[in-house]
N, C-alpha and C positions, 0 to 999 in steps of 0.2 A: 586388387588392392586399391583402396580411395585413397587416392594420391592428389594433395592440397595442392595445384599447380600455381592455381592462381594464389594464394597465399603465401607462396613461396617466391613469387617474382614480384610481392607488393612488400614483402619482409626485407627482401634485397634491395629494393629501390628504397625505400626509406630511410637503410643507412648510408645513404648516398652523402649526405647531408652533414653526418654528423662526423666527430672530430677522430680519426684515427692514423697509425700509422705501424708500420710494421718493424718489426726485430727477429732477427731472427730466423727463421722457419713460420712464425706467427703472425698475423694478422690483430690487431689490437684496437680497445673500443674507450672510449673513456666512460667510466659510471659515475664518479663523484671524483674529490679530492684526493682520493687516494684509493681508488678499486677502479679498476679494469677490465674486459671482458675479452676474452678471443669473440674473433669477429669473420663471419664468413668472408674471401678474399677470390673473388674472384675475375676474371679475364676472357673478353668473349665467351662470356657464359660456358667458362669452363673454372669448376675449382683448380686451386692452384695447392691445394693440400694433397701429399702424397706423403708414403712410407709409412714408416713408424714415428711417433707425434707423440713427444713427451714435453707436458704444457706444465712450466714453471708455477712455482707460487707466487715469486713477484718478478717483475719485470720495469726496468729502469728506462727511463726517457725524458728529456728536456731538464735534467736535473732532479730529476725526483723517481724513487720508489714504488709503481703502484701494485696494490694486492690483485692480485687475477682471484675474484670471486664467481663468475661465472663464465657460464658457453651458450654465445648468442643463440636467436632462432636459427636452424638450420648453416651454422658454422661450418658442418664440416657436410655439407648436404652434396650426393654424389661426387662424394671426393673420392681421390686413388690413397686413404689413409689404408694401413693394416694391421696396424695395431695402436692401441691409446689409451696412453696413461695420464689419469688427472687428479691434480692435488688434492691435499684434505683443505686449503682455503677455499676450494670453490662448494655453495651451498644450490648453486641452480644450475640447470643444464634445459634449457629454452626448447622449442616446442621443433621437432623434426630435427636434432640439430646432427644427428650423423645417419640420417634415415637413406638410404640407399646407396652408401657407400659399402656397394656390392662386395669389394677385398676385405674389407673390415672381420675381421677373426677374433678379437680378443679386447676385453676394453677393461678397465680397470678402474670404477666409479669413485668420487671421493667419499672419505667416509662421514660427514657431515651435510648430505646432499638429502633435502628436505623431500621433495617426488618425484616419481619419475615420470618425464611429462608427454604428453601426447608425441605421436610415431618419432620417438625419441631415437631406437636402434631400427626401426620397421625395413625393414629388406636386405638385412645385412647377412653376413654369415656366419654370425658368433656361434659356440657350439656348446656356452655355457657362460651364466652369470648369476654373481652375487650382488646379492641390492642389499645395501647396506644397515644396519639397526640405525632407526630413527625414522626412516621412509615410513609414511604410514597412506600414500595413494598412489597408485601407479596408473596413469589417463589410458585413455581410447589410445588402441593400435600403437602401444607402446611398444611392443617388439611383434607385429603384422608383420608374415611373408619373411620371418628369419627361418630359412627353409630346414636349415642345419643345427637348429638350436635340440641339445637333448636335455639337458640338466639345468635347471633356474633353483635356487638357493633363495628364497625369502624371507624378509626381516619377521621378526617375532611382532613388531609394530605395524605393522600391514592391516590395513583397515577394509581401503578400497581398492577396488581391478576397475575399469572401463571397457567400454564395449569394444568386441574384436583387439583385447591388448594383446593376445596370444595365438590371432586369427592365421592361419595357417601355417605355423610350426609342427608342420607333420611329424618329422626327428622326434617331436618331445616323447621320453619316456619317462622323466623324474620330476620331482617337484618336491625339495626338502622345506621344512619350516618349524618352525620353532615356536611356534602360536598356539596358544589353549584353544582360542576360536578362529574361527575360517574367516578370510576377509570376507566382505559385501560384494556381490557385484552391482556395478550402479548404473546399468544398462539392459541390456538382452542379454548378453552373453561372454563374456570374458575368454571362451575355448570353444568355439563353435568346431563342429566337425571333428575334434580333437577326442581321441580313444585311446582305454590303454596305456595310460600314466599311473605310474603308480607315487603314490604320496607318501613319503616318510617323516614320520612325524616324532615328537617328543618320549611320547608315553602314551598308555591308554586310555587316560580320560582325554589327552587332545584325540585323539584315532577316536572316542564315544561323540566328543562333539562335534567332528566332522561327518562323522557319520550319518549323523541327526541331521545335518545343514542338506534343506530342500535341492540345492544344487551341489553343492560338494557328493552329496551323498549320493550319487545316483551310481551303482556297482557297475555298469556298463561301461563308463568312461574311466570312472578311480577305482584301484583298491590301493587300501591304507595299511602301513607298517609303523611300526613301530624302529625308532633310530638304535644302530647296533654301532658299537666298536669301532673306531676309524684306523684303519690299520694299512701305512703306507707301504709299497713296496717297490720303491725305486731311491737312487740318492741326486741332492741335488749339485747342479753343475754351474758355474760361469765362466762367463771370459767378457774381456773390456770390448767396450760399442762405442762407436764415434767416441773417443778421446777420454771422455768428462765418465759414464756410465760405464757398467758391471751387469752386466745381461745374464739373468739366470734364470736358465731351462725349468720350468716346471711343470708342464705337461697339462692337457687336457680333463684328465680324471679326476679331477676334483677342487676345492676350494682352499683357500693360503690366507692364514691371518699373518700377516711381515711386524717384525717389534723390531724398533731401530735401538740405537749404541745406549739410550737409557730406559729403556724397558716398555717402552710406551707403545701400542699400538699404531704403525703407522699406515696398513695396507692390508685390504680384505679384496683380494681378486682371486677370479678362475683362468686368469690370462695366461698363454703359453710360455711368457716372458715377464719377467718384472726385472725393471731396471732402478737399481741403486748408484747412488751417487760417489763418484771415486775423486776420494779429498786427499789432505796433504799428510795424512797419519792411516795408519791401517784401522781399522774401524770392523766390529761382530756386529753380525745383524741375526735375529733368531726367527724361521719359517717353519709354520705351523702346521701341519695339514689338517682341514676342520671343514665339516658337513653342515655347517652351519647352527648346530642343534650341537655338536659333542665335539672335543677337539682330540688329535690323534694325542697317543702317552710321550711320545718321544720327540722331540722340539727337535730341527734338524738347524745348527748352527754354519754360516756361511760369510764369511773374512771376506772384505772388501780391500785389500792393496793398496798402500798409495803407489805413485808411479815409481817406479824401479827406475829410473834416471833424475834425478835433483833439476829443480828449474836451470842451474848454474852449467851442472854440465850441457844441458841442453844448449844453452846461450853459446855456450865457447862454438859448438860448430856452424852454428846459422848465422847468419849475412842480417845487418840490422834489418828491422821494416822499417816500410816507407809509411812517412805519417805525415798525412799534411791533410791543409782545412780548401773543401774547394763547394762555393756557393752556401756557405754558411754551415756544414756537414762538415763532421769531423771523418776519414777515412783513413784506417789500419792496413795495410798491404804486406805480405808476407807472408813464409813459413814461422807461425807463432803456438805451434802444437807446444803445450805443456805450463805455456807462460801463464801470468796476469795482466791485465790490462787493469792500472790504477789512474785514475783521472783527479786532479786539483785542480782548485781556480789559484790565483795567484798571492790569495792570504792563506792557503792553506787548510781550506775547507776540501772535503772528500766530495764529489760527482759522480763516481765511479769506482767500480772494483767489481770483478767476475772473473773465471777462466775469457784468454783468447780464443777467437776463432778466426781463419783466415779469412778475409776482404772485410774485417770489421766498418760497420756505417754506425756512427754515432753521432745521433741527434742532442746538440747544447745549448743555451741561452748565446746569442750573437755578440758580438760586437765586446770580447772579455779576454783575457791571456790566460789558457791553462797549462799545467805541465803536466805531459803525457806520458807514464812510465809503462813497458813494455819488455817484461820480464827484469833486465837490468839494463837496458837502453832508456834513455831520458830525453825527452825533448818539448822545447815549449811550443805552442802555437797559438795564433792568433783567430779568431774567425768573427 
C-alpha cells in the first residue's frame, strides 16, 4: 500500500501552531468564528483516540458554541478507534483521516459529506459502507487494503472513483448503486486485481448502461443484477452506553436509513452499532433497512427511555461535588452521573449547559464571577 508517511508527519507538524484545545474525548481545531474541527491529538507519536468515538455537532469552549463541521487531515490516523459515528454538521472529512486505524470496524458517515477524500478508511477493517447521496467523487486509495470490506453501497450522485480507491479489498463481493450511469474512473484503475463482484443495480436500463461502460462492463470481474426486495430478518435491540447514549445492535448485513422524533432523516449507516441520544422524555426513533436503491416495507420502530431515576432522586444519595477554579480552569469533581451542568456569569447570561461528566475541565473568560449549578447543588466561583 502507498503509504503518505512523509505527508503525514508535515500534516502533524503544521498544526503545531495553531489554536486548539480539547473536551472531552476530542481533540479540537478552530476553523472560523463559530466551526470547529476534530483535530488529530497526539503524544509521542502515539494517537491518543481509542474506543468507540461519537463526535458531537457542537462543542462549547471559552464561552461560545462552535459547529464541528469537519475531520482534519489524518485525525484519527492509526488510532485504537473502533467504531465512529459522525454528525450530519460535518461536510468534510480531510485527506487519510482514519487511514490505518487497524480496530476500526464500522463508521457511520454524515449525510451531507461532499467526497470522499484520498486514503480516507485505507487499511482499516470496515466490512461494509454507505456513502451518502450527494458525494459525487471518491479520490485515490479511498478505502486501499480494507482487507475485510464486502459490501459498499453507492450514492446515485457518484461521478468519479480515483486510482487504487478500492485497491486490495479482496472480501469485496457487492457493490450496490442506484445510478443510471457508471461513475468515471479518473486514473488507471479504481479495482485492480479485484474479481467477482457482483453489482446490483436499479433496473435494467442502469444493468444496459453498465454493461456498455469499457470498464464496468468487463464480465470477468462484474456480473450485474438487477435490485430485488429488501426483506429483513432479524429485530432490532438496545440498551444504554456511557450514560448519555442508547446503543442499538444492528448487524452487519446490510444498510439503516435512522428518522429521528420528527420524521426527518437523520442517519444512513452499515455500522454494527448506532448510537442515539438518551434525553429527558422518552423519544421513537424509526430504522429502516435499505440497499441503498429500495428500502425494506416494514420500518422497525425503537423507543429511546429517558433515565428511570429523576435527576432529584439521584441528588438525594451523592455527596455534593467539588467545584473550584484552579489556574484560570474551571474543574467538576464527583460522582455527577445523570445531572446537568449549567454555567452563568454573574448577570445572568447562559455559558453553559450539557449532561455531567465526572472530572469535568471547563475552559472560561478569566478574571469573572460565575454560578455553577450542578444538578441541584449551587455554587459561585471566581477565576
Amino acid at each position: 500500500m502507498r503509504r503518505f508517511a512523509t505527508y503525514i508527519m508535515l500534516a502533524c507538524g503544521l498544526v503545531a501552531g495553531a489554536q486548539e484545545w480539547v473536551s472531552g474525548d476530542l481533540r479540537y481545531r478552530f476553523i472560523s468564528n463559530d466551526e470547529a474541527a476534530v483535530a488529530p491529538w497526539v503524544e509521542e507519536g502515539m494517537s491518543l483516540y481509542e474506543g468507540v468515538v461519537i463526535v458531537p455537532e457542537t462543542v462549547f469552549y471559552d464561552g461560545f458554541n462552535y459547529r464541528i463541521t469537519s475531520i482534519a487531515d489524518s485525525a484519527f490516523y492509526n488510532s485504537g478507534i473502533t467504531e465512529l459515528q459522525l454528525p450530519n454538521s460535518i461536510t468534510h472529512i480531510g485527506r487519510w483521516a482514519m487511514a490505518d486505524a487497524f480496530d476500526l470496524t464500522s463508521v457511520t458517515l454524515p449525510l451531507h459529506l461532499q467526497w470522499v477524500s484520498e486514503g480516507m478508511l485505507a487499511g482499516t477493517d470496515i466490512t461494509s459502507i454507505i456513502i451518502p447521496e450527494g458525494v459525487t467523487r471518491i479520490d485515490d486509495s479511498a478505502f486501499e487494503d480494507c482487507n475485510l470490506l464486502r459490501s459498499v453501497f453507492l450514492p446515485s450522485t457518484l461521478l468519479e472513483m480515483g486510482d487504487y480507491a478500492f485497491d486490495g479489498c479482496h472480501s469485496l463481493f457487492e457493490v450496490f448503486s442506484g445510478a443510471d450511469e457508471p461513475p468515471v474512473w479518473m486514473g488507471y484503475d479504481a479495482m485492480p486485481a479485484i474479481n467477482g463482484v457482483d453489482l446490483i443495480l436499479a433496473d435494467e436500463h442502469a444493468v444496459t448502461a453498465w454493461r456498455e461502460d469499457s470498464l464496468w462492463g468487463d464480465h470477468h470481474r462484474y456480473s450485474m443484477w438487477t435490485s430485488e426486495d429488501v426483506t429483513p430478518s432479524f429485530e432490532l435491540s438496545d440498551e444504554n452506553w456511557d450514560d448519555h447514549w442508547s446503543q442499538v445492535a444492528l448487524g452487519h448485513n446490510m444498510a439503516y436509513r435512522v428518522y429521528g422524533e420528527d420524521g426527518y432523516l437523520m442517519a444512513l449507516t452499515t455500522a454494527e452499532h448506532y448510537y442515539l441520544p438518551i434525553s429527558d422524555h422518552e423519544a421513537e426513533y424509526v430504522i429502516v433497512p435499505t440497499n441503498g436503491i429500495s428500502d425494506a416495507d416494514d420500518a422497525m420502530p425503537i423507543v429511546v427511555k429517558a433515565p428511570i431515576t429523576g435527576i432529584e432522586d439521584i441528588a438525594e444519595e451523592r455527596t455534593h461535588p467539588n467545584i473550584y477554579a484552579l489556574d484560570g480552569v474551571l474543574h467538576i469533581e464527583g460522582d455527577n452521573y445523570g445531572t446537568w451542568t449549567t454555567i452563568y456569569d454573574m448577570y445572568g447570561r447562559l455559558y453553559y449547559e450539557r449532561p455531567s461528566v465526572d472530572g469535568q475541565v471547563i475552559s472560561l473568560h478569566r478574571n469573572r464571577v460565575y454560578i455553577v449549578i450542578v444538578g441541584n447543588y449551587v455554587k459561585k466561583v471566581m477565576l
